[in-house]
N, C-alpha and C positions, 0 to 999 in steps of 0.2 A: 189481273192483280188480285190478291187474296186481300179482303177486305177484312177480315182479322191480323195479317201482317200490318193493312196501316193502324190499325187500333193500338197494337202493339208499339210499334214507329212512334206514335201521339205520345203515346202516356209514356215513353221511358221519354220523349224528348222536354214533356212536362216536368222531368224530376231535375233536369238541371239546376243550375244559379239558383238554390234554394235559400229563401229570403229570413230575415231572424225574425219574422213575426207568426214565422211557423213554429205549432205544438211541437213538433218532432224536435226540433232545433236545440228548446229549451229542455228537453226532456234529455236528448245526448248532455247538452252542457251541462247540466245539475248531476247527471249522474257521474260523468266521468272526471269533474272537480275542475274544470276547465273554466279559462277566465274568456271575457268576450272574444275579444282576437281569437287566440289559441280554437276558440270551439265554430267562429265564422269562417277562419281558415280550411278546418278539417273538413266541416259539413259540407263546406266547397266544393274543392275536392270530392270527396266520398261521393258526394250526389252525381260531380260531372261525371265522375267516371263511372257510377252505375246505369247513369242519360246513355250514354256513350258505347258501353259494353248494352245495353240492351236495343239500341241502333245497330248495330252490329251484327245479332243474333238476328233479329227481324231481314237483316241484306242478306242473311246467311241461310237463314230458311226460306226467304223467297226465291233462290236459285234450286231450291228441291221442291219447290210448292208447281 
């Protein structure tokens, strides 16, 4: 097992369920005029599915590693 796929594996599975005490968080909602809901919703979202798509790419390059 290629010990850079799990590095990769950890830290997209770290971006999931992103919490609103994070900088990023506020820095999407101030900019895109979004009210609490509407910007905990998307950031959601956005994150699981960048967790998710980069679990993905790490199961995809371990079958050619």
């Amino acid at each position: 097992m290629e010990s850079s796929l799990v590095v990769i594996a950890i830290g997209a599975g770290s971006l999931g369920l992103n919490y609103v005490n994070h900088a990023g968080f506020w820095l999407v909602k101030e900019s895109f005029g979004m009210d609490l809901a509407q910007a905990a919703k998307t950031q959601t979202a956005v994150q699981t599915l960048v967790s998710v798509l980069g679990l993905a790419m790490a199961l995809l390059l371990s079958v050619f590693a």
